[in-house]
C-alpha positions in Angstrom: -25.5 34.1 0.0 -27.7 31.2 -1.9 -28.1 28.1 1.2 -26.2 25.3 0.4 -27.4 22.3 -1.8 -30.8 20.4 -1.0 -28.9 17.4 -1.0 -26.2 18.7 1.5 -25.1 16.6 4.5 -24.1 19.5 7.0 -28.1 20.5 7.0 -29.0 17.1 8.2 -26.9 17.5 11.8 -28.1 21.1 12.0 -32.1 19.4 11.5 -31.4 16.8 14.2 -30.1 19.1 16.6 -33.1 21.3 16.2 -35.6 18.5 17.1 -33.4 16.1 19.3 -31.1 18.9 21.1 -30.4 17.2 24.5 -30.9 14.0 23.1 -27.5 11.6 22.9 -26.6 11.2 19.6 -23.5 9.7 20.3 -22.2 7.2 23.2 -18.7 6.8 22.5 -17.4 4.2 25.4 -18.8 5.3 27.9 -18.4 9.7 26.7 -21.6 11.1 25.2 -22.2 14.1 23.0 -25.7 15.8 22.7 -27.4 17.3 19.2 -27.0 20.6 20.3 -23.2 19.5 21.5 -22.3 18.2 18.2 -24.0 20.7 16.1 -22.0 23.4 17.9 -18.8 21.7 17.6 -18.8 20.8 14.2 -20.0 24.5 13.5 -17.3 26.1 15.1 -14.3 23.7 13.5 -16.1 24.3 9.9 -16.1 28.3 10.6 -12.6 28.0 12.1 -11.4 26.0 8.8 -12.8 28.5 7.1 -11.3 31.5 8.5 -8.0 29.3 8.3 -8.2 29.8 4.8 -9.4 26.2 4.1 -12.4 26.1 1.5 -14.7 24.1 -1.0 -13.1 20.7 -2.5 -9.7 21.3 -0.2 -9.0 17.6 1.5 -8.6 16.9 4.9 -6.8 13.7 5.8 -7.6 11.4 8.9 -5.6 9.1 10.9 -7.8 8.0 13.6 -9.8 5.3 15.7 -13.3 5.5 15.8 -14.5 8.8 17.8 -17.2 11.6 18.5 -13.9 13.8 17.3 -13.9 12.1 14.0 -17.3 12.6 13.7 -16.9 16.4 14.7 -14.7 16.9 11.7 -16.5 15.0 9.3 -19.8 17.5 9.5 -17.4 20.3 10.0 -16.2 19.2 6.6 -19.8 18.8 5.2 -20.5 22.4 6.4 -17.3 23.8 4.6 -17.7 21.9 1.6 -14.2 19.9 2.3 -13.8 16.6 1.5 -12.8 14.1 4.0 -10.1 11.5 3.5 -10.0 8.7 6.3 -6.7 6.5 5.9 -6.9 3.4 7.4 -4.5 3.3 10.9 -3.9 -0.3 10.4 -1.2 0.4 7.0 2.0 0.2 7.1 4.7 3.7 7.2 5.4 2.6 3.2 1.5 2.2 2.5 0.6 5.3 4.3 2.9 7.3 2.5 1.9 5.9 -0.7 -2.2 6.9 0.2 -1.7 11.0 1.5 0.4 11.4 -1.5 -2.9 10.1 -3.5 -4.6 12.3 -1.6 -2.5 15.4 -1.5 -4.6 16.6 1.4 -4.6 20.5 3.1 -4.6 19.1 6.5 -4.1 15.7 7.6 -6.1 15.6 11.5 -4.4 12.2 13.7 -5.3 10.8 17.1 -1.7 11.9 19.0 -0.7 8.6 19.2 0.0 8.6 15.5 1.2 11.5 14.9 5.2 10.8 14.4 4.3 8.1 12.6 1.9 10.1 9.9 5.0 12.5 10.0 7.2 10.2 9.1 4.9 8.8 6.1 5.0 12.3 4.8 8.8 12.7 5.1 8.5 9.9 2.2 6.2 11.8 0.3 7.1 15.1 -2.0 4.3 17.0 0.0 6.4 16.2 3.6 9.5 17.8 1.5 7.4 20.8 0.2 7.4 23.8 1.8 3.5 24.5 1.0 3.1 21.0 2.7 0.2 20.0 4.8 0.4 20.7 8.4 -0.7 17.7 11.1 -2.9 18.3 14.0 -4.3 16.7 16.3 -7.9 16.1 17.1 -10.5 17.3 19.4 -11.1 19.6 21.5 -7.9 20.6 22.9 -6.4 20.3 19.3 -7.6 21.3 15.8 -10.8 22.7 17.5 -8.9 25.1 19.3 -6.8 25.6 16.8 -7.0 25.4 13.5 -3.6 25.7 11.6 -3.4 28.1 8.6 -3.3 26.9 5.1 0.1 26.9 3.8 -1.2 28.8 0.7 -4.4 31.1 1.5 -7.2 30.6 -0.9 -9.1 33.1 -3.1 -12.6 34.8 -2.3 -14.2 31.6 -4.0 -13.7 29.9 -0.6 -17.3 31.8 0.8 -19.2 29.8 -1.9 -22.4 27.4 -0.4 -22.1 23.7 -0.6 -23.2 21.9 -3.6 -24.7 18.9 -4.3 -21.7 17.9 -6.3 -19.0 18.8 -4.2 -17.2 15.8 -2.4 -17.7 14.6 0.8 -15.6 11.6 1.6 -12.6 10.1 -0.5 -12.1 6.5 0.5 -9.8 4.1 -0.4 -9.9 0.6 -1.5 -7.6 -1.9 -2.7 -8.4 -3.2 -6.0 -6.5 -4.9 -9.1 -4.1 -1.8 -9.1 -0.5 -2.0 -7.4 -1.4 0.8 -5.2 -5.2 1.5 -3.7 -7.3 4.1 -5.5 -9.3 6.7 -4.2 -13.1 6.8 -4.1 -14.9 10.2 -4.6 -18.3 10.2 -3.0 -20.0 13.3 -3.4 -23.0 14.8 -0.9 -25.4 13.8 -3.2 -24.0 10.0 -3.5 -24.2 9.7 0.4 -27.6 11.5 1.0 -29.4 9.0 -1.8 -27.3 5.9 -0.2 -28.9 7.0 2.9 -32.0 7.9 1.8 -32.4 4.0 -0.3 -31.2 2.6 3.0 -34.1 4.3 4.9 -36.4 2.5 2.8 -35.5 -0.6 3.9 -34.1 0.0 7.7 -37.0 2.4 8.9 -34.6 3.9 11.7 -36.3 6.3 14.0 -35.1 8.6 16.7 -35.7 5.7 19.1 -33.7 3.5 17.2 -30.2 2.4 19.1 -27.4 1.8 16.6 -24.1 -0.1 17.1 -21.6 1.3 14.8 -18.1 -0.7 15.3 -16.6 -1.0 12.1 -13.6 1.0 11.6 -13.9 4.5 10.2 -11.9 4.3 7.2 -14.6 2.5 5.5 -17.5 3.6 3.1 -20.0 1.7 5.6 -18.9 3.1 8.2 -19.7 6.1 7.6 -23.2 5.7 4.7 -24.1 2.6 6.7 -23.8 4.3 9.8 -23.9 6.0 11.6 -24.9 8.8 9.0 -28.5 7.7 8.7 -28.8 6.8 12.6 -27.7 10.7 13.1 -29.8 12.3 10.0 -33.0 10.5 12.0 -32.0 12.1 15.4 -31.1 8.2 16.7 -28.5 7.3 19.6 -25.1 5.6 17.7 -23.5 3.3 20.4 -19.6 3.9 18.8 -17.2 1.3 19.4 -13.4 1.4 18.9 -12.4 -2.2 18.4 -14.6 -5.5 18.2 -14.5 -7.3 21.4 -17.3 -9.9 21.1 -18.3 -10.4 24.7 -18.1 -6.7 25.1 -20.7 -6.3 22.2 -23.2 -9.0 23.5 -23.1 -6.8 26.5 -23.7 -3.3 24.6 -26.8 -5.0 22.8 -27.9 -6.1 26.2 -26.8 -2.6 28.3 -27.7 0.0 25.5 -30.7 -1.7 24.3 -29.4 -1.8 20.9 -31.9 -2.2 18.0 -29.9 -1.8 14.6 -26.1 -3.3 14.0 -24.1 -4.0 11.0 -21.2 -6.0 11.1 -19.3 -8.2 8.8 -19.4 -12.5 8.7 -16.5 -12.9 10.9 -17.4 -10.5 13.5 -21.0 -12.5 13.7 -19.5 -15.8 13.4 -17.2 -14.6 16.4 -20.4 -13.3 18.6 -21.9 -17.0 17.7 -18.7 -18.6 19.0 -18.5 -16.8 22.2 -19.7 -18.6 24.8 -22.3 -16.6 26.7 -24.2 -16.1 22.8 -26.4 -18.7 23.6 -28.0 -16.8 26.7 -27.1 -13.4 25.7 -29.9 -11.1 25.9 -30.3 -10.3 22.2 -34.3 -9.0 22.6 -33.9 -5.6 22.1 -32.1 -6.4 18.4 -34.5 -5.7 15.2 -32.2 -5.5 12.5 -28.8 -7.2 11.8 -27.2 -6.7 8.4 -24.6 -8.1 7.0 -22.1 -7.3 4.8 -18.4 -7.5 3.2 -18.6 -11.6 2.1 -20.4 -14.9 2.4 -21.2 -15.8 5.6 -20.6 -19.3 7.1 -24.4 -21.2 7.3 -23.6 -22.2 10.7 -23.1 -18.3 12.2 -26.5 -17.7 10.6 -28.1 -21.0 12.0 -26.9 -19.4 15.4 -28.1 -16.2 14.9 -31.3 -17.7 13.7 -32.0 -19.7 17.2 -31.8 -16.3 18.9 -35.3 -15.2 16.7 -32.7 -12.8 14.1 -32.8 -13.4 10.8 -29.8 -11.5 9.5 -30.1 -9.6 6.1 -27.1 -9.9 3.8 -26.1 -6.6 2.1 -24.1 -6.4 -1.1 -22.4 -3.3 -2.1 -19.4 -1.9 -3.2 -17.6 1.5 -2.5 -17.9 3.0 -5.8 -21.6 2.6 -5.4 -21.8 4.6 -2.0 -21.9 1.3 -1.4 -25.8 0.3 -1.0 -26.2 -2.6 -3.9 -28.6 -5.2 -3.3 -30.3 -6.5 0.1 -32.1 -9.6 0.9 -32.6 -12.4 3.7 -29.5 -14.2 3.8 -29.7 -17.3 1.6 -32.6 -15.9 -0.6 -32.5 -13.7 -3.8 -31.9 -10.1 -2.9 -33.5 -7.2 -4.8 -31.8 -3.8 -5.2 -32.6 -1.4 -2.8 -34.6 1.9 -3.8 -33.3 4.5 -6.5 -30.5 1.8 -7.2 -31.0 -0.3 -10.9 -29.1 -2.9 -11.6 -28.2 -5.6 -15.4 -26.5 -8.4 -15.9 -23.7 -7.9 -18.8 -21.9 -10.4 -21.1 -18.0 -9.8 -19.4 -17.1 -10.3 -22.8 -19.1 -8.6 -25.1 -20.7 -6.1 -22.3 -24.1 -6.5 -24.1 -27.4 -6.9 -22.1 -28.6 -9.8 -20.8 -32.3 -9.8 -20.4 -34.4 -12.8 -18.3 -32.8 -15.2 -16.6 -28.8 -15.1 -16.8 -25.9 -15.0 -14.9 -22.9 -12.4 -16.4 -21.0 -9.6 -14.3 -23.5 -7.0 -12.3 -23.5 -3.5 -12.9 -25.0 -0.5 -11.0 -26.3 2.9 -12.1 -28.1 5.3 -9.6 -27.3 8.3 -7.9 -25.4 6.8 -5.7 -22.6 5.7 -8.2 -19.6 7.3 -7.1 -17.7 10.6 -8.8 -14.7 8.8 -10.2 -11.6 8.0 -8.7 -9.3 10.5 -7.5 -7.3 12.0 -10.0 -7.5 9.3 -11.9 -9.9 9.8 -15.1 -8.3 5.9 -16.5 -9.2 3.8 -14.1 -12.3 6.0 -13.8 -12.9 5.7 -17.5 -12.4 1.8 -17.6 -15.0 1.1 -14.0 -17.6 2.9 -16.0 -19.6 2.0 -19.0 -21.8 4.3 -20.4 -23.8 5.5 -17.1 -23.0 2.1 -15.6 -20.2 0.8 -13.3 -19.1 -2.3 -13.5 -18.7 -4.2 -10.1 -16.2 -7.2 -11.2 -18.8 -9.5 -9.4 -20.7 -12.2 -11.4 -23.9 -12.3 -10.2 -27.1 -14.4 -11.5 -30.7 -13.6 -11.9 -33.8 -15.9 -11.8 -37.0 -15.9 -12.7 -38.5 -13.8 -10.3 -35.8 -10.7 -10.9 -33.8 -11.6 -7.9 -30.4 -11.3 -7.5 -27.4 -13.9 -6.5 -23.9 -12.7 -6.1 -21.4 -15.7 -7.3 -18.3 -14.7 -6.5 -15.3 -12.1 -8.0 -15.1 -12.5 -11.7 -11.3 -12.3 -10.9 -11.5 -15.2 -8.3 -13.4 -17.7 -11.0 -10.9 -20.1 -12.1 -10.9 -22.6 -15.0 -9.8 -25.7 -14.4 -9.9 -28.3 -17.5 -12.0 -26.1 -19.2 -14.8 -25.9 -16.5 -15.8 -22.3 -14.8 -15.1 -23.0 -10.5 -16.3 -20.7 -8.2 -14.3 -20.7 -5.1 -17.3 -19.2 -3.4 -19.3 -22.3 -3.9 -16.5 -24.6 -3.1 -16.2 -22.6 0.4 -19.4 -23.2 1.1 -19.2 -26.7 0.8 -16.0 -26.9 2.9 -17.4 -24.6 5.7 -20.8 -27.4 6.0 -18.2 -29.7 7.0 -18.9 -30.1 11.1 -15.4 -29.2 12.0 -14.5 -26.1 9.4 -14.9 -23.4 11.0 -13.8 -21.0 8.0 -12.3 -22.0 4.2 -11.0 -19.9 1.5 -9.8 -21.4 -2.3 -7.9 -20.2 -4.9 -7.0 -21.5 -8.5 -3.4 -21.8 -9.5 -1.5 -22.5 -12.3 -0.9 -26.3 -13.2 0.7 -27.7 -16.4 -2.1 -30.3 -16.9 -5.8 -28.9 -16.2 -4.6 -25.4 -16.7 -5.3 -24.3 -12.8 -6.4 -26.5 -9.8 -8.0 -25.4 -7.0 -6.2 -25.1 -3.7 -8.1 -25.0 0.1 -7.2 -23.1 3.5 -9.6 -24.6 5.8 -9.4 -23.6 9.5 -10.9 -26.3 12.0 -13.5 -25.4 14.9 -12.0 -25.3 17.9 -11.0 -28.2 19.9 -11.8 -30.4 16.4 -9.1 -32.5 14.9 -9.6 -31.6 11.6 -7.3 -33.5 8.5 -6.5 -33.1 5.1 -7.9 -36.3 3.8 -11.1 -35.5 6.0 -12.0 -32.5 4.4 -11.0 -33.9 0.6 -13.0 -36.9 1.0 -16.0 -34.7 2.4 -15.5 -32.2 -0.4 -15.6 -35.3 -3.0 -18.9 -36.4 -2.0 -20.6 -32.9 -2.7 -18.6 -31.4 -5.8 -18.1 -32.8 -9.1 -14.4 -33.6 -9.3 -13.3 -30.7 -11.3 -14.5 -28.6 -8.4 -12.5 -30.6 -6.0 -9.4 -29.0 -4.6 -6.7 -30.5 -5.5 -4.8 -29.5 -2.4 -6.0 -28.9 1.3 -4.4 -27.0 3.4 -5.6 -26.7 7.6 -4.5 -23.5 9.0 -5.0 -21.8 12.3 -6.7 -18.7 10.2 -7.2 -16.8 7.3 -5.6 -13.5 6.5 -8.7 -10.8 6.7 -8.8 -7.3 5.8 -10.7 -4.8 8.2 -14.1 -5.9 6.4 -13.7 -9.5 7.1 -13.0 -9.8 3.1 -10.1 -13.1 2.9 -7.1 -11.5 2.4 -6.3 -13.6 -0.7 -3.0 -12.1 -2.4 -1.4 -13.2 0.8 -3.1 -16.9 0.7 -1.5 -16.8 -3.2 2.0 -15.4 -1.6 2.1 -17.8 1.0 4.5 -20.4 1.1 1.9 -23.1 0.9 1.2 -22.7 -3.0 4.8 -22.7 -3.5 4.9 -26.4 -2.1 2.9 -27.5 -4.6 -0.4 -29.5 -4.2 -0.7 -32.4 -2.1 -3.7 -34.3 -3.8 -3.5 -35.2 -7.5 -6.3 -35.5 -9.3 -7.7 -38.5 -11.5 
C-alpha cells in the first residue's frame, strides 16, 4: 500500500516517538504519557477502529474534558484517516443534540460522567431513533481502547486506503450569524501548514515546556497546541480547567516556557494576588488570542519582563491570521496572505485602507460541514472573508477594528464598540466593558455600555459617562451605562454579546440622553 500523505498528521507522533521515546510528551495533572506510550496507544485504537469497520472520512464525536485520552484518539483518528469532532461539554441537552445531528458522527467517545447526558441528546436526534445509530463509548484505556464497538453498518474494502492530504482531520464548531453553529472542516493539510506558519514565529523545540489549558473543543486548542509542542518532541503541561493561582504555580513548578491563553484568563493571572512575585522566569512566549485585551493586564504582564504577542485568527483559517506585539501592527504569519476588501463592492483595496480582511493560504479551511451555502457565501473566489474590519498603514501592517457586524451607525457616523471599550476599560476603576448599538427613533442606534468595576472600587454611571465624554467625540458616547458584576463570556473569553442584547437592561431603555 502507497504511505499516507506527506502532509499527514499521524506521521508526526510516529517521528516524535522515534527520537523522544521516553521523553514526557504529556503531563496531564499530575499523570504522564511517554512518546513511545502515546505512539503505541494511539496505534492500537486507530488499528482497532479499523478492524471495527470504521474507515477514511467516518466521524468520531467527542464529549470530553481536556485529557492524554482525548489526545490518544485524536492521532488514532489521524492514523485512520477519521475525522474528529470535539463538542463542547459546556452546551446545553437542546444544543448538543442540535451539534451530533450536524455531525452525524460513527462513534461519539464521552468522559463517563457524560455519558447519559450525550444519550439523552441523541434520543432528540433521528440518529438516537435509528437503528444504524452511533454507539457511545467511553474513553481510555479501560474503554474504547479495549474495546472498540462495531460500526452499525460495516464499510466496503475502500476503508484500507492511506491517509491523504485532503482528508479531514477535525470538524469544529463555532457559533456564527446562523441560528444554529456550523461545522468547520479542517483537513490534515490545513493543520500541518497552521503548524508549520506557527513554527516560524514560535521556534518551539524539544526543550520547550508548553501550557495548553484551553478547552479541547476549540480550533487552538488543538493547531495552537498542543499539536506543534508534540510534532517537535516538546513536554505539553495539560490542564483541565483555569485556576489562576494553580497556573502561576505550573509556570513556576513545570518550568513552563510557551502558553497561550485568552485576555480574561491573563487579566485574571494579573489580578491574582501572588502575580506580582510569582516566578514567571522560565516564560519566553505568551500569546494571546480570542479579543482585545484590557491595557492594564498587559501593563502587568509587562512589569514581569513579558511582552505578550496578540494573535488574530479565525477557525475557518486553521485559525493562524496575523501576529504582532500587542498594541503594534501585526503582519501575517508565513504561507498566510491577506487584502483589505470594499464590504460593499468586495473590490481590492490597495495602500493604505481600512475595509473587511480576508485570508487565502493553505490553511483556509474545507468548507463547512455539509453545508456548500454558507460555504459558498464565506468564500470569494480563493478568499474567505473574516467579517472583521481591519485597517492597514503605511508600512503593510495590520489592525483589527472590530466585527463588521458589531459596527454601529449612530446619526450617520460609523462607531466601533472596540474603540469605545478601550476607552472605558482606561478608566482606573473598569475592570472590563463591552458596547453594543441599539435601535433608537432619533440617531438611528445609540450606543449602550456594560462596564464591570475593579474590585473593591465604587464605580457609577455618571463616573464612567463623564470619563467617556472627555475622550470620545459625542457620537461615540454611550448613551447608556450600565455597571454589572460581569460579562457573559464564551469559553474563548469572546463577550457573549447576543446575551448582553437579550438582557433585560436594553429593554429598559437608556438612561443618558444625548444633546
Amino acid at each position: 500500500m502507497r504511505p499516507d500523505g506527506p502532509h499527514t498528521l499521524g506521521r508526526w507522533l510516529s517521528d516524535s516517538a522515534a527520537n523522544h521515546a521516553t521523553k514526557v510528551a504529556i503531563d496531564d495533572r499530575g499523570v504522564t504519557i511517554t512518546y513511545a506510550e502515546l505512539e503505541r496507544r494511539s496505534t492500537a485504537l486507530a488499528d482497532a477502529l479499523v478492524e471495527a469497520g470504521h474507515g477514511p472520512r467516518d466521524r468520531i464525536a467527542t464529549l470530553t474534558g481536556n485529557s492524554i485520552d482525548h489526545v490518544v484518539v485524536l492521532f488514532a483518528c489521524a492514523k485512520a484517516g477519521l475525522t474528529l469532532v470535539p463538542i463542547s461539554w459546556r452546551l446545553t441537552t437542546p444544543e448538543l443534540a442540535d451539534c451530533l445531528e450536524a455531525a452525524n458522527p460513527d462513534l461519539v467517545l464521552v468522559e463517563d460522567p457524560m455519558a447519559s447526558s450525550t444519550r439523552a441528546a441523541l434520543q432528540l436526534t433521528p440518529l438516537g431513533r435509528n437503528a444504524t445509530g452511533p454507539r457511545v463509548a467511553t474513553l481510555g484505556t479501560t474503554g474504547v481502547e479495549a474495546d472498540v464497538p462495531l460500526r452499525r453498518s460495516r464499510r466496503t474494502p475502500e476503508a484500507a486506503r492511506p491517509v491523504r492530504d485532503d482528508d479531514p482531520l477535525l470538524v469544529i464548531f463555532t457559533s456564527g450569524s446562523e441560528a444554529r453553529p456550523k461545522g468547520v472542516v479542517l483537513t490534515h493539510a490545513n493543520c500541518f501548514w497552521n503548524n508549520l506558519s506557527l513554527a516560524r514565529v514560535l521556534d518551539i523545540s524539544s526543550s520547550d515546556v508548553v501550557l495548553a489549558m484551553l478547552p479541547q473543543f476549540h480550533v487552538a486548542a488543538w493547531n495552537v497546541q498542543p499539536l506543534l509542542a508534540l510534532w517537535h518532541g516538546a513536554t505539553v503541561v495539560l490542564e483541565r480547567t483555569f485556576e489562576p493561582s494553580r497556573v502561576l504555580q505550573l509556570i513556576r513548578q513545570r518550568r513552563v516556557t510557551t502558553m497561550m491563553a485568552v485576555p480574561t484568563q491573563y487579566h485574571l493571572l494579573a489580578s491574582e494576588p501572588g502575580f506580582a512575585a510569582a516566578d514567571l522566569s522560565s516564560l519566553r512566549t505568551a500569546v494571546v488570542g480570542g479579543s482585545a485585551m484590557p491595557e492594564s493586564a498587559l501593563l502587568s504582564w509587562a512589569e514581569h519582563g513579558i511582552t505578550v504577542a496578540a494573535g488574530y485568527g479565525l477557525t475557518e483559517a486553521s485559525p493562524n491570521v496575523l501576529i504582532g506585539p500587542k498594541g503594534e501592527a501585526a503582519r501575517p504569519y508565513p504561507y498566510v496572505e491577506v487584502r483589505i476588501v470594499d464590504p460593499v463592492s468586495d473590490a481590492e483595496l490597495s495602500g493604505t485602507a481600512i475595509g473587511e480582511l480576508e485570508v487565502r493560504g493553505p490553511g483556509v479551511f474545507a468548507g463547512y460541514l455539509d453545508d456548500p451555502v454558507a460555504t459558498q457565501r464565506t468564500m470569494h473566489d480563493d478568499w474567505l472573508r473574516t467579517g472583521d474590519l481591519a485597517s492597514r498603514d503605511a508600512n503593510g501592517g495590520y489592525r483589527i477594528v472590530d466585527r463588521i457586524k458589531n459596527i454601529y451607525i449612530s446619526g450617520g457616523e460609523n462607531v466601533s464598540p472596540a474603540e469605545v471599550e478601550a476607552v472605558l476599560t482606561a478608566h482606573p476603576f473598569v475592570a472590563d466593558a463591552a458596547v453594543l448599538g441599539v435601535p433608537d427613533p432619533v440617531w438611528g442606534e445609540v450606543g449602550v455600555a456594560f462596564v464591570v468595576p475593579r474590585s473593591g472600587a465604587a464605580l457609577t454611571e455618571d463616573e464612567v459617562l463623564e470619563h467617556a465624554s472627555a475622550h470620545l467625540a459625542r457620537f461615540k458616547v454611550p448613551r447608556a451605562i450600565h455597571v454589572v458584576e460581569e460579562l457573559p463570556r464564551t469559553a474563548l473569553g469572546k463577550v457573549a454579546r447576543a446575551q448582553l442584547r437579550d438582557s433585560a437592561y436594553i429593554n429598559e431603555g437608556p438612561d443618558h440622553e444625548r444633546s
